[in-house]
C-alpha positions in Angstrom: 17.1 -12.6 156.3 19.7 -15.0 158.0 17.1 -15.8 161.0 14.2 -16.4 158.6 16.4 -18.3 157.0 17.5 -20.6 160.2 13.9 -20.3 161.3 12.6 -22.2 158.3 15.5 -24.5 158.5 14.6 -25.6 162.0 11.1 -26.0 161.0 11.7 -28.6 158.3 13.8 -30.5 160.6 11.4 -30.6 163.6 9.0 -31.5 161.1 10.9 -34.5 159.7 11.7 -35.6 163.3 7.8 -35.7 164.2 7.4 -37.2 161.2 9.8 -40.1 161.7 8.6 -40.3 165.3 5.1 -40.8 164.2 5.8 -43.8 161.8 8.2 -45.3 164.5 5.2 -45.0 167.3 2.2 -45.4 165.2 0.9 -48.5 164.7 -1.5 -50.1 162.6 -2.8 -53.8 161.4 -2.4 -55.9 158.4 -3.8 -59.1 157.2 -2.6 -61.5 154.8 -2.6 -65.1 153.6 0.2 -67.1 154.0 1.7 -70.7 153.6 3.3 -72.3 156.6 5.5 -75.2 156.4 7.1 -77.1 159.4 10.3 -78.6 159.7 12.5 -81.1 161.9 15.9 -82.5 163.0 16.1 -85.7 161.7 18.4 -89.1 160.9 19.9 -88.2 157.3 19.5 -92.2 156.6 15.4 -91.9 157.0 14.9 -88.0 157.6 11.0 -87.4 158.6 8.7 -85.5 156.8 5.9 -83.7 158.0 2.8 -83.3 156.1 -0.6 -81.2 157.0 -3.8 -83.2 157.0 -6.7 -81.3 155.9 -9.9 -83.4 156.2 -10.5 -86.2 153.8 -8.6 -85.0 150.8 -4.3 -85.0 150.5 -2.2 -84.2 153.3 0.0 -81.5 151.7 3.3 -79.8 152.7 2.3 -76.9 154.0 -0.8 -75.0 155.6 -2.6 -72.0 153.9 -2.9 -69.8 157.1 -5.0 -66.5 157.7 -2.8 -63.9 159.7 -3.9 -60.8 161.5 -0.7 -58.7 161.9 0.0 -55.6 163.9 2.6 -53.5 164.1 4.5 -49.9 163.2 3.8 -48.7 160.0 7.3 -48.6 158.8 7.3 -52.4 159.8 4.1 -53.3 158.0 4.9 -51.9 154.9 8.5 -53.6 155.0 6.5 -56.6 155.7 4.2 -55.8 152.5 7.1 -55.4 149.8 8.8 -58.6 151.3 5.5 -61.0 150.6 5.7 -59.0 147.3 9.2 -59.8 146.7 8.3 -63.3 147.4 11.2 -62.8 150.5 9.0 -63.8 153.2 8.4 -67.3 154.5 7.1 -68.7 157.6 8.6 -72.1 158.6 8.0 -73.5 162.1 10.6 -76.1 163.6 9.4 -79.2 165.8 12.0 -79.9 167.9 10.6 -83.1 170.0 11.1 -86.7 169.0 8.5 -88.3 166.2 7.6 -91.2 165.3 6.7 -92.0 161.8 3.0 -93.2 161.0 2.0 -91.0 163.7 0.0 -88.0 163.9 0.2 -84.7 166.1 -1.0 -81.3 166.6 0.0 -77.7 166.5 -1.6 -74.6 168.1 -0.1 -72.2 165.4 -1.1 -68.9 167.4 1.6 -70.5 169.7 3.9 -71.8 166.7 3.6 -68.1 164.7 3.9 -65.8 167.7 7.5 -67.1 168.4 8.7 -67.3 164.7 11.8 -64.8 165.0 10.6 -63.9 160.7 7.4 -61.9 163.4 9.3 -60.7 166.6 12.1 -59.8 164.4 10.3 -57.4 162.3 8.9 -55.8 165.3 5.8 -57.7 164.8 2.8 -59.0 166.7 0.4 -61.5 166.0 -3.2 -61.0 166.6 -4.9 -63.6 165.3 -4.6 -66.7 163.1 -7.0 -69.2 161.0 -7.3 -72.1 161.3 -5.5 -71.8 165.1 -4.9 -75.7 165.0 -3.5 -78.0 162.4 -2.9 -81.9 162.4 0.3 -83.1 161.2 1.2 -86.7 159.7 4.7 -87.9 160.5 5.7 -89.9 157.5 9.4 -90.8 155.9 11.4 -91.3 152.8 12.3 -95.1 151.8 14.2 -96.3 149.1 13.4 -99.6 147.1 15.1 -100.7 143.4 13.4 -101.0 140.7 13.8 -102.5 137.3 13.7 -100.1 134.6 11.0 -101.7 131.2 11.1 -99.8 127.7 8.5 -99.1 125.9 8.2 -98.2 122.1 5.1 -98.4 121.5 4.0 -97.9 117.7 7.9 -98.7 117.3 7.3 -102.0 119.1 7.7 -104.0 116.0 10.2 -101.9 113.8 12.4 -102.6 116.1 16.0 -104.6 115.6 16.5 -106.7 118.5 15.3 -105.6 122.2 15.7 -101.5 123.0 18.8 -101.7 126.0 18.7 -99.5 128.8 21.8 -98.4 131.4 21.4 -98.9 134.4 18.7 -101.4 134.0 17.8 -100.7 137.5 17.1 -97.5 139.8 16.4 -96.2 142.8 13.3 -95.2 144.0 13.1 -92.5 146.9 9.3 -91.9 147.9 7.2 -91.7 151.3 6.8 -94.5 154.0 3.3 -94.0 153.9 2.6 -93.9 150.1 4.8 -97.6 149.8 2.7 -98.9 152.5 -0.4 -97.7 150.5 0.1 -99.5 146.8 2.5 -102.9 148.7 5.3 -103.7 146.3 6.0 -101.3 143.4 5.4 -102.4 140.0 8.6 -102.0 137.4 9.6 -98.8 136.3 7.9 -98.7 132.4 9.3 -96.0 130.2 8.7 -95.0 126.7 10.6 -94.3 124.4 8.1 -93.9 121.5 8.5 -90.0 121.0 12.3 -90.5 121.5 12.3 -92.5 118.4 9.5 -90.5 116.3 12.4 -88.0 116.3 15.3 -90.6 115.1 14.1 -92.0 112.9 16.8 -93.4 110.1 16.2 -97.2 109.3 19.6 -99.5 110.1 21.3 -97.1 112.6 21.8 -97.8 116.3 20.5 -94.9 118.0 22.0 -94.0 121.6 20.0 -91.2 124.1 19.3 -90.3 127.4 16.1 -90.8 128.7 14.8 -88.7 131.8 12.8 -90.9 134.6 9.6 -89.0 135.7 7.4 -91.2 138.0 4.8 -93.2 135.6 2.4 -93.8 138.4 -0.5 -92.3 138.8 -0.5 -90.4 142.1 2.6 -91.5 143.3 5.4 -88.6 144.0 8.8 -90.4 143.7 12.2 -89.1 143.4 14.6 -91.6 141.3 18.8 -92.2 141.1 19.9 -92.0 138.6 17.4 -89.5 137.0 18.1 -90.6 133.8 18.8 -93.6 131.6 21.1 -94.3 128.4 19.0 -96.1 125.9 20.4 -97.8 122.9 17.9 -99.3 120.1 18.3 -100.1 116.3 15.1 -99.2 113.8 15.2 -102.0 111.4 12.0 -101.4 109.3 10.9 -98.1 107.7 7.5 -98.8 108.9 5.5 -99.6 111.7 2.2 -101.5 111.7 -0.9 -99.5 113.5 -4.5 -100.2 114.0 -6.2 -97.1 112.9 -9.9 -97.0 114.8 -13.2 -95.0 115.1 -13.2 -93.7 111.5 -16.9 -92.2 110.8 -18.5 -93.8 107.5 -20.3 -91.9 105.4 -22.2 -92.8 102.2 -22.0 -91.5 98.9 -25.1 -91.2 96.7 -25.3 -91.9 92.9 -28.6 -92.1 91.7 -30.0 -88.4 91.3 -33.2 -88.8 92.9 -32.1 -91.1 95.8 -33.4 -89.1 98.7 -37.0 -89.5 99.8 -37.6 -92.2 97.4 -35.6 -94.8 98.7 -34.2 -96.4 102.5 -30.8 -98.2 103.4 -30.9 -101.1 105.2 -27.6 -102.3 106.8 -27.7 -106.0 107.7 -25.7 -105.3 111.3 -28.2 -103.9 113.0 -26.1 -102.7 115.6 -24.1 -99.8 114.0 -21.3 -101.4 114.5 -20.4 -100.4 110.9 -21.0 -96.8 111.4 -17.1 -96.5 112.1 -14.5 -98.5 110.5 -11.8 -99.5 111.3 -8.1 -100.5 109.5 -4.9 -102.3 109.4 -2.0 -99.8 108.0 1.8 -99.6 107.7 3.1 -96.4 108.2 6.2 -94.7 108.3 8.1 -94.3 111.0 8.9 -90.9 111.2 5.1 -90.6 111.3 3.9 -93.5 113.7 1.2 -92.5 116.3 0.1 -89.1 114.3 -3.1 -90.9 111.8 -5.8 -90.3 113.3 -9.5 -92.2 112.5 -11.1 -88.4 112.4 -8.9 -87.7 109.5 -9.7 -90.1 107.2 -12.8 -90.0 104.7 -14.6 -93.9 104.9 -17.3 -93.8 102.4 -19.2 -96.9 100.4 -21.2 -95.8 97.1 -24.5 -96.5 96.3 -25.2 -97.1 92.3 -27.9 -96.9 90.0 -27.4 -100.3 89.8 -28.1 -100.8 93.2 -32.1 -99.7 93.2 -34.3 -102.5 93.1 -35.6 -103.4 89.6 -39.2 -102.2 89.0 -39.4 -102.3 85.0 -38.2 -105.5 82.6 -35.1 -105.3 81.1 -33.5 -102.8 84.0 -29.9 -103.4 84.7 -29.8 -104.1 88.7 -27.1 -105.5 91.1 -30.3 -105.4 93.6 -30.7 -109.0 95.0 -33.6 -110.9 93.6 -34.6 -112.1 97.1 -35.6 -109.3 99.8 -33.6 -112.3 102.3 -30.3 -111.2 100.6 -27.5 -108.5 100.4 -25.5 -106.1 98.5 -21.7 -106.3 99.7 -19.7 -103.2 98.7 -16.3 -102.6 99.9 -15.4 -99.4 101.9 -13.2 -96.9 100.6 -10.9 -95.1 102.8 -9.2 -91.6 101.3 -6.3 -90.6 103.3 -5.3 -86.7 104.1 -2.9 -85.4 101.4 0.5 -85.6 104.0 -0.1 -89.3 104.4 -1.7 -90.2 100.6 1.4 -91.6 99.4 2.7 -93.4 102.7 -0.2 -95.1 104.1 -0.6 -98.5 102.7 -4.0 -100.5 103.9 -3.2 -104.1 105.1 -5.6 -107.1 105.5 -8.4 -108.2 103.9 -10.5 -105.2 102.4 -13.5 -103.6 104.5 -16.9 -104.5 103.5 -20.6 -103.5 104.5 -24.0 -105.2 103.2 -27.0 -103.7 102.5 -29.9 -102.9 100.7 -32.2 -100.8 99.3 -35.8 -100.6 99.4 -38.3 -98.2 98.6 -39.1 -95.8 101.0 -43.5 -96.1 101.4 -45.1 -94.8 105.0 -44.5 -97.0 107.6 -42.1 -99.5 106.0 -38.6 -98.2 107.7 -37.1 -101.2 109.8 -35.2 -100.6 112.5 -31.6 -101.4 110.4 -33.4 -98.9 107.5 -31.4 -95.9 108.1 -32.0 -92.7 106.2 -30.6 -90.2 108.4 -28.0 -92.0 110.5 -25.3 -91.4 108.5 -24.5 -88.6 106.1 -26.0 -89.1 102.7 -23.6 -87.3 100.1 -24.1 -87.0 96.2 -21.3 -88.8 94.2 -19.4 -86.6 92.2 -19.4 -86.5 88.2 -17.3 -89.2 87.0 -17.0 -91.3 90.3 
């Protein structure tokens, strides 16, 4: 029993020892899809900065790299729960001098196949795609700029001037980018959603404001990163211009459609949305909307043209003349009682003629906009 027993034992371990030699000497490949990025030694006043150029679009700071790996199989799959574990990187140092606004090249089979992160790991490197990459040198510069606020919708409900501390930064971005745009404009920052959110009337109101780069395409890096603003809301509203609100028209007489046509004396359309003058308040400034507000004008019995003696009729006498009838705006229910309507009221002219084959004019619009029957009592 004893030497069955031993005999068993020794098989397991001669099996685990051919095992473990097996994954130590056998060797097999692995590909993957990784991002290089490449570094340098450089003066801490102006330190260089490498960028890949790919073609006609944005250099970028690294280069998406196809690798063909080969290697033991205990080292490929300690290579495949590193990438992951998001614990692999491949980072390739330059070590002679550059120039700035010049370009280079890298062979990266070369680059790759010395990376210690490969030979390390027990690693080779078989193959690589793309095998050469172009490299801009660029740099960091600094400039000051003068920091602007902004309040939009808040612009005029404003006590005094909005202050800012400090009223200027620093602005850390690339050589190449400042050469690109010449001087850069001022630092504009709003503060319109900063005071949606503060919003009682009389108080000085004091916050910090972080600085994220307000130029389109620009990447820019800014000290301080923030700015103390102090401004005082004097009014409880704030004057907007409220645009593109669709008109529709509301119907009276019963038997309107298919008897009769609307003609609008702007022939453009231009009337087909409205526009208003309103004060609103301030906790609410930039959230009214045209889409959410019901334009309509009403057309009245009154309004038909007179075909019988005696009718009642605000239908002009003269075909060469107009109906004016203001425009009524209905506001949704959370701005109803806030919203006041400043200005002179909205008007449209028009008229109404019978509808007979072939008489529609080119301002005689049936179908343009919405036709809607007036409700009882309007």
């Amino acid at each position: 029993m004893r030497t069955q027993l031993q005999l068993l034992l020794s098989t397991i371990a001669l099996t685990v020892l051919i095992w473990t030699y097996a994954d130590q000497t056998g060797h097999e490949s692995y590909e993957t899809v990784q991002h290089v990025q490449f570094t340098t030694a450089s003066d801490p006043d102006r330190p260089i900065v490498l960028r890949v150029k790919e073609g006609h679009s944005e250099s970028r700071d690294s280069a998406r790299v196809a690798l063909k790996l080969r290697g033991p199989r205990s080292a490929i799959r300690k290579l495949s729960k590193d990438i992951n574990d998001a614990n692999f990187e491949l980072t390739v140092p330059i070590v002679e001098e550059l120039r700035p606004g010049t370009t280079l090249q890298r062979n990266l089979f070369e680059d790759l196949s010395r990376l210690p992160e490969l030979r390390n790991r027990g690693l080779t490197l078989n193959s690589v795609q793309p095998e050469v990459v172009e490299l801009e040198v660029d740099s960091y510069t600094s400039r000051e700029v003068e920091v602007e606020l902004v309040a939009g919708a808040f612009e005029k409900s404003l006590k005094g001037k909005p202050t800012v501390v400090p009223d200027k930064v620093t602005v850390r971005l690339l050589t190449s980018t400042l050469e690109r745009i010449g001087d850069l404009p001022p630092l504009r920052l709003s503060i319109e959603n900063e005071l949606q959110t503060r919003t009682e009337p009389g108080n000085t109101l004091t916050f910090y404001l972080p600085i994220k780069s307000p130029w389109p395409g620009i990447q820019a890096t800014f000290e301080p990163d923030r700015v103390r603003v102090t401004a005082t809301i004097a009014k409880r509203s704030v004057a907007e211009r409220i645009t593109l609100i669709p008109l529709r028209v509301l119907v009276d007489p019963q038997d309107f459609i298919g008897k009769y046509v609307i003609e609008w004396q702007d022939e453009t359309g231009g009337h087909f949305t409205q526009a208003i003058d309103v004060m609103v308040p301030v906790e609410k400034a930039g959230q009214l909307k045209g889409n959410m507000i019901d334009a309509y004008v009403t057309i009245l019995d009154s309004d038909l043209p007179r075909e019988l003696p005696g009718t009642v009729t605000t239908a002009p006498s003269s075909t060469d003349t107009w109906i004016e009838r203001e425009v009524k705006f209905v506001f949704p229910p959370q701005f109803a009682q806030d919203v006041q309507i400043t200005g002179p009221p909205r008007t449209v002219k028009f008229r109404i003629r019978r509808e007979t084959s072939g008489s529609a004019s080119p301002s005689a619009t049936p179908a343009v906009l919405p036709l809607l029957p007036a409700p009882l009592g309007s």
